[in-house]
N, C-alpha and C positions, 0 to 999 in steps of 0.2 A: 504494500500500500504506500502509494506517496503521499504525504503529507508538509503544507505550507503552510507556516505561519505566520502571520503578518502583525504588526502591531499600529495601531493609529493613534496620536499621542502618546502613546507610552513605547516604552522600551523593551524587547522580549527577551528577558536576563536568561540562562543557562538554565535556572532555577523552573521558571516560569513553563520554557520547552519541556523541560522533562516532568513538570508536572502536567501538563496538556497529552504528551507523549502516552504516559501511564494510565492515563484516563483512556485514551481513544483506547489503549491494547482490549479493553474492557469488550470494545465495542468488534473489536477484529476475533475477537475468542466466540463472539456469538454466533458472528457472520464475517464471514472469507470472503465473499465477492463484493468487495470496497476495494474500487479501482483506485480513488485517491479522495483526499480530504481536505478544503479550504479552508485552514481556521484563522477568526480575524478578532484581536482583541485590540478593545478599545475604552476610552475616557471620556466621558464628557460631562465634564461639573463633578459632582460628586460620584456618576452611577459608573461604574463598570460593566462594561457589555461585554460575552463571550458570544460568539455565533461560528457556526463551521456551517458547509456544505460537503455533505459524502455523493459522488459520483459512485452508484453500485451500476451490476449490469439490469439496464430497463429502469431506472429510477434514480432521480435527485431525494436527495435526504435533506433538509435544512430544516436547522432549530438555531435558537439563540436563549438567551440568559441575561438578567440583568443582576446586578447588588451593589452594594457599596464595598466590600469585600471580591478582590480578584481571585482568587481561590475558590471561592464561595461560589461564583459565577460558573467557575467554570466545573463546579461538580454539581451543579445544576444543570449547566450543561450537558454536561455527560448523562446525566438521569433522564433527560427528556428524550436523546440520541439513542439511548441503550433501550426505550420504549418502543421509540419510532421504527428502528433496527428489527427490533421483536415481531413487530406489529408486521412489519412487512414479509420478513420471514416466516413468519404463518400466514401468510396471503400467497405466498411461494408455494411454499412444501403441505399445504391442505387441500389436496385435489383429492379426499374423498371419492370415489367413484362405485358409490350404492345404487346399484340396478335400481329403480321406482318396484315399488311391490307389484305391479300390473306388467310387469316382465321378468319379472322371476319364472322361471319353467319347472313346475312341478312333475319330478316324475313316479310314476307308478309302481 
């Protein structure tokens, strides 16, 4: 998975990547076809915003996060990504394929 992150007013210390890092692995353990990930941390005034976009195959994934705490953000972040992630991986892999009862073929 590739992953960019970008910072808007602030600065993205060493610290900051590997904490963004460890959060997404969260999201790669659940689901493997994340072609790559935009994530964009930002300031303004007081609020701290986290937001990414996942590129998976057939689907954009975007969430975002706010707080006054950058950390905080951003495991809110993750919480909402690790939902959406979910959510769509059983919309993938639930193809149920239950004959209707009126084609079931009864035999004798």
């Amino acid at each position: 998975m590739n992953l960019n992150i970008n910072g808007h007013h602030l600065e993205v210390t060493p610290a900051i990547r590997n904490y963004v890092i460890e959060k997404l692995d969260r999201v790669k353990r659940h689901f493997d076809h994340v072609i790559d990930a935009s994530v964009t941390l930002s300031v303004v005034k007081l609020v701290q915003k986290a937001e990414v976009t996942l590129h998976a195959k057939g689907k954009d994934i975007h969430a975002e996060a706010h707080d006054e705490d950058m950390y905080a953000a951003i495991d809110a972040l993750a919480d909402k990504l690790d939902r959406q992630v979910l959510r769509h991986k059983d919309k993938i892999t639930n193809h149920s394929h239950i004959p209707p009862k009126h084609m079931v073929i009864e035999s004798e």
